[in-house]
N, C-alpha and C positions, 0 to 999 in steps of 0.2 A: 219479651223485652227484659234488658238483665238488669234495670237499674227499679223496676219492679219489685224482681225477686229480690233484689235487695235490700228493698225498703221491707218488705215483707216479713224478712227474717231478722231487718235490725227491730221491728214491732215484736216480732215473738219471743226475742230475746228480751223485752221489755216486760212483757208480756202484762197487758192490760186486762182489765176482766172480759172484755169481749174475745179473745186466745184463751180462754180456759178450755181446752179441747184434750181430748185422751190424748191427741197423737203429742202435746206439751207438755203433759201429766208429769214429767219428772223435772221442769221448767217451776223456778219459783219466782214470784214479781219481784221486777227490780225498779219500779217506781213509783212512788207513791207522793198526794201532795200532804206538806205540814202545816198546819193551820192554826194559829190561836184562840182563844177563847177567850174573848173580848167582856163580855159579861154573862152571870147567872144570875136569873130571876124568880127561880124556885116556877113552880107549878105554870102552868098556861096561863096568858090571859092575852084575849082578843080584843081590843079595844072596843068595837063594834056591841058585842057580847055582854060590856058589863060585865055584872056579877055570876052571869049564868058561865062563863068560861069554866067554872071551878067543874062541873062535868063533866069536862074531858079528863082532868085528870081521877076523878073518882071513877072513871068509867076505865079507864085504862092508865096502869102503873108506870107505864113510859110514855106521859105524858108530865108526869110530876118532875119532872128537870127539864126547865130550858137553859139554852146557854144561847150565845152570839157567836161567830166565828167571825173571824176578820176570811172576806171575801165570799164565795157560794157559787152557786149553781152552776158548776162546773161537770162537764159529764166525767161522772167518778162516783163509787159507792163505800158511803160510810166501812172504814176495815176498823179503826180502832181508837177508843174504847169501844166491846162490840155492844149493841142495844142502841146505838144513836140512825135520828133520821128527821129528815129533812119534815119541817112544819105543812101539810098539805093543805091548811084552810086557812095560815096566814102568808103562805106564799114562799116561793125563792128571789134571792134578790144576789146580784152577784157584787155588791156592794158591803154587804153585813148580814148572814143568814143565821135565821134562827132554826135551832137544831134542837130536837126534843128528844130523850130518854129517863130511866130512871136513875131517882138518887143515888143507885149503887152504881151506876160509871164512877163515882168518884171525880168527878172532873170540878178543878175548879179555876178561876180567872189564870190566865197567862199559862194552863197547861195545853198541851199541843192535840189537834184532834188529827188523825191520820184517812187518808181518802184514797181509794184506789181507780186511778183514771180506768173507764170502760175504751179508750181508746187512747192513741198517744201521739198522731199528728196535730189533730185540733190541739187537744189539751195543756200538749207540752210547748207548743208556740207562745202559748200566755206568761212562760217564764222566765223567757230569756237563758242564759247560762244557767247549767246543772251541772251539780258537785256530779263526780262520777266513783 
């Protein structure tokens, strides 16, 4: 079916992280989403947890930054600043997610976090018009 291949080839040309393939290899992404950082809270803490949250970040150095982003759990993986990732024991929320790394991203309120969609029919239908 040629409206297939078509589709196939406007995606590689996109090229989301699920097309990172040798035969693309010389193919560099051309989508990414831009997202704010709505707040930083320094070190973890899980409401649930109390005072014991401080263990995660003693225990692991890219736990000592949280931030907020305005939106989430989008299928896409953290590209930049690199060291950021998605909170696993407080969750995804596709409302305001909380993003953990360390102090050295540098990042702080209203700077931009960068996401590279794993794919780009879902992903890209949630944004209506794209600058091209």
């Amino acid at each position: 079916n040629k409206s297939q291949s078509e589709v196939s080839v406007g995606t590689a040309m996109l090229k989301p992280s699920h097309y990172d393939l040798a035969s693309l290899a010389e193919h560099v992404p051309a989508v990414y989403i831009a997202t704010p950082v709505l707040k930083s809270t320094g070190a973890v803490q899980i409401p649930a947890l109390d005072g014991k949250s401080r263990l995660f970040s003693w225990w692991d150095p890219n736990q000592r930054g949280t931030f907020f982003i305005y939106g989430g759990n989008w299928m896409a993986d953290f590209a930049s600043p690199e060291g950021l990732r998605s909170n696993g024991i407080y969750g995804r929320s596709s409302n305001q997610e909380m993003v953990n790394g360390s102090p050295s991203v540098g990042l702080e309120v209203d700077d931009q976090v960068f996401l590279r969609p794993t794919q780009s029919e879902s992903v890209l239908l949630q944004f209506g018009d794209l600058l091209a």
